[in-house]
C-alpha positions as CSV (number, residue, x, y, z in Angstrom):
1,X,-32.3,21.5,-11.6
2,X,-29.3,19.5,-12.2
3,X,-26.2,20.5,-10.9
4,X,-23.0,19.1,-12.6
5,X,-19.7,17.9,-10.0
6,X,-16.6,16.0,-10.7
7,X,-17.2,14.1,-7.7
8,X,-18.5,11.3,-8.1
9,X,-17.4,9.7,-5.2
10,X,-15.6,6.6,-4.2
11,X,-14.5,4.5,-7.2
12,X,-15.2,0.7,-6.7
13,X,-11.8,-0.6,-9.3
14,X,-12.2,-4.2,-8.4
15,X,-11.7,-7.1,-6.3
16,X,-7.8,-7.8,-5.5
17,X,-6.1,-10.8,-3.9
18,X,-2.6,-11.7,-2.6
19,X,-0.7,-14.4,-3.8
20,X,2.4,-14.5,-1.9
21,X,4.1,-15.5,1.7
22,X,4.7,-18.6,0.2
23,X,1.3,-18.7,-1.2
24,X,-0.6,-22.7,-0.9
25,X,-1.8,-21.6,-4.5
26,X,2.0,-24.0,-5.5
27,X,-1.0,-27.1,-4.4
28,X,-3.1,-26.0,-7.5
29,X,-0.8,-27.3,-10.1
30,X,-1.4,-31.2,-8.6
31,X,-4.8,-30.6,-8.2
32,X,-6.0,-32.9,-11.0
33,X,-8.6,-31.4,-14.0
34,X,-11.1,-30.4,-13.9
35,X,-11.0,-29.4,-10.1
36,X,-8.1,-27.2,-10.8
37,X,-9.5,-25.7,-13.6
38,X,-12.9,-25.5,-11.7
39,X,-10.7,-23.7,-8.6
40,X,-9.0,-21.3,-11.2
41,X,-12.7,-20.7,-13.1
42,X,-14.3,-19.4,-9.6
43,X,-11.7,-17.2,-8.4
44,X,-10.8,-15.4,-11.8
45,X,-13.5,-15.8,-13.9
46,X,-15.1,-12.4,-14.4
47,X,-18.9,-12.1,-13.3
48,X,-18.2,-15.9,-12.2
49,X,-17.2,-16.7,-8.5
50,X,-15.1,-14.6,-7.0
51,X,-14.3,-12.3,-10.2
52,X,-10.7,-11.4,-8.7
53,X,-9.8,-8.5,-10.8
54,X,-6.5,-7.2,-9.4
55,X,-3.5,-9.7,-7.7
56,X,-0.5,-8.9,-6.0
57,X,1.8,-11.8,-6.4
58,X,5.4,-12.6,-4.7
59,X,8.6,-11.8,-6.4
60,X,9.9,-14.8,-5.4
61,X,13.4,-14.6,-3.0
62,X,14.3,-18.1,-1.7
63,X,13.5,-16.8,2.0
64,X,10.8,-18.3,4.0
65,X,8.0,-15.9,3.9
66,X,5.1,-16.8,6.1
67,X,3.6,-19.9,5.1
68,X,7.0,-21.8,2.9
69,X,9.6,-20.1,0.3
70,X,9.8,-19.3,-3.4
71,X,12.8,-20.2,-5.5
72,X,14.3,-17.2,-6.6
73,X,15.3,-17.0,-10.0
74,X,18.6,-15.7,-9.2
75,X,20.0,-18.0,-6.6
76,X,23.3,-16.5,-7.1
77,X,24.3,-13.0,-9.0
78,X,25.3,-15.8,-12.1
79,X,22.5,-18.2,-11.9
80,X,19.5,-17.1,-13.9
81,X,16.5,-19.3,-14.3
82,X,13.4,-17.9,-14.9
83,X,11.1,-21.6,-15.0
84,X,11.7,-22.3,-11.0
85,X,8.7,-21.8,-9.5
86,X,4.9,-21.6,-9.7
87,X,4.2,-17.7,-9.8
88,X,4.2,-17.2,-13.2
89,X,2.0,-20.5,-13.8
90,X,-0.4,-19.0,-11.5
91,X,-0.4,-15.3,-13.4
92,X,-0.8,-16.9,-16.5
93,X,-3.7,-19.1,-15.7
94,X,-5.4,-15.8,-13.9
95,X,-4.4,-13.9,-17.2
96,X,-6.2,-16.5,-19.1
97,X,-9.7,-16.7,-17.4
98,X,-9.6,-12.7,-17.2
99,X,-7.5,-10.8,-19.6
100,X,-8.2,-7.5,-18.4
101,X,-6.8,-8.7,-14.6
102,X,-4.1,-6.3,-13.4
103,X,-1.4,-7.5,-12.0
104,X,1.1,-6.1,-9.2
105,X,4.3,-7.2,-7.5
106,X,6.4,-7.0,-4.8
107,X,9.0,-8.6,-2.6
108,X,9.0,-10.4,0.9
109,X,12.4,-11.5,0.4
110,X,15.6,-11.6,-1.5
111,X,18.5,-13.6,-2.1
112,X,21.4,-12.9,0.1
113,X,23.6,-12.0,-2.5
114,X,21.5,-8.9,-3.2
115,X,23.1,-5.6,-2.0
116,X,25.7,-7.8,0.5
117,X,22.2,-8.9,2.2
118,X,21.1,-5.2,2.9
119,X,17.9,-5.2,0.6
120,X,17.8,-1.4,0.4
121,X,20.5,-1.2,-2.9
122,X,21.0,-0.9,-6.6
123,X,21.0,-5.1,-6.3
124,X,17.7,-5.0,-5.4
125,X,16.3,-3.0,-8.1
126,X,18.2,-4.6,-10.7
127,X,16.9,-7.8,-9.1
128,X,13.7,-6.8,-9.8
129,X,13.9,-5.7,-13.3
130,X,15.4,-9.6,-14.1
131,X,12.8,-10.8,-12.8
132,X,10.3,-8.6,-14.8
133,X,12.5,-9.3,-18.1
134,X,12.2,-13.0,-17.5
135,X,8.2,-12.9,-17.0
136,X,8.2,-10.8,-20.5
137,X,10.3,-12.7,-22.2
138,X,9.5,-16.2,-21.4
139,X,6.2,-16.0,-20.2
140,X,4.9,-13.3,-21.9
141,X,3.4,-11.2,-19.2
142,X,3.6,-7.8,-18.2
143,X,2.6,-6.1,-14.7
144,X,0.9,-2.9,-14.0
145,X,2.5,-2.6,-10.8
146,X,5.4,-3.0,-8.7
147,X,6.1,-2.4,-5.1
148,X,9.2,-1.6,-3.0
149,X,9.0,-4.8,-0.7
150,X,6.6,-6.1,1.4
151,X,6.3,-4.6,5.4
152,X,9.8,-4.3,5.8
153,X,10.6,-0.2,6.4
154,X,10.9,2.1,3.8
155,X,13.9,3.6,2.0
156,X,13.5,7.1,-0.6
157,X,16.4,6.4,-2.2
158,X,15.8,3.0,-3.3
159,X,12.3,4.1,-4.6
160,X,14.3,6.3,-6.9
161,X,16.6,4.1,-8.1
162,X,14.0,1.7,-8.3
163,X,12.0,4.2,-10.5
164,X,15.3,4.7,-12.5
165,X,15.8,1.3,-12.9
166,X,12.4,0.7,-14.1
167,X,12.5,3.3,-17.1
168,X,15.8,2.6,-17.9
169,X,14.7,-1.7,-18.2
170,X,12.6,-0.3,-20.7
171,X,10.0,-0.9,-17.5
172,X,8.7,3.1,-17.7
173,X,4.9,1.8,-17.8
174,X,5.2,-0.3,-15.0
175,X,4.0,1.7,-11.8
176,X,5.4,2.1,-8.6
177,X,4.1,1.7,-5.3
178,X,6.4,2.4,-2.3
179,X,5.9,1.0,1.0
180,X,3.0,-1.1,2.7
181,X,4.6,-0.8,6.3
């Protein structure tokens, strides 16, 4: 007798890993080859290692978040530079030794400049779509995922503009997750 459910129980979807709080992985780009290759290989190499399968990086704010800081690519409202930093080195090179890895976002800090220095605004979600162009654009990677900000509150409103934002960046694909407080 066999009888048929759609539960199937828990899914197992992966292992994930954070890169962010002023993530030491900015130490892997003077590690010298093949050890940083070798380092790179064993966390993201599927079936090799570690096999990460999912990372949630920093979008990085030029605020000191946990362990050092990550130069925004907005310093000011007029200053865009998409090439400061290390976070998209490190998403390509995870992209590289594991195609299918998903990738997820979200901030632990902003300029002041966005939304007068209340974080909680249309700044902020515009903020975040730059910085999504500029990894599309110039680095040629997409995320899956994209989160409010990083254990600091939550705020409805901004979710829906951020959600707005998103779709209207020509970001509709892009999910969103809220809050992680």
């Amino acid at each position: 007798f066999f009888l048929a459910t759609t539960d199937t129980g828990p899914l197992f979807e992966g292992i994930g890993a954070v890169n962010g709080g002023g993530a030491t992985s900015v130490l892997l780009k003077d590690y010298p080859e093949p050890q940083r290759s070798q380092i790179l290989d064993l966390v993201f190499a599927p079936k090799f290692g570690a096999s990460v399968s999912t990372m949630l990086v920093e979008v990085p704010g030029d605020g000191n978040a946990t362990q050092g800081s990550m130069p925004s690519h907005a310093h000011t409202r007029e200053d865009l530079n998409h090439r400061r930093g290390y976070m998209a080195w490190v998403m390509k090179e995870a992209k590289r030794r594991h195609p299918d890895l998903t990738l997820d976002a979200t901030a632990w800090s902003a300029p002041g400049w966005v939304g007068g220095g209340s974080f909680w605004s249309q700044d902020a979600a515009d903020y975040y779509v730059t910085w999504l162009r500029g990894l599309r654009e110039l680095h040629g990677l997409e995320l899956d995922a994209i989160g409010c900000r990083n254990e600091k509150g939550a705020d409805l409103d901004f979710a829906r503009a951020m959600r707005a934002t998103l779709d209207a960046g020509e970001f509709g694909n892009v999910r969103l997750h809220a809050f992680d407080h």
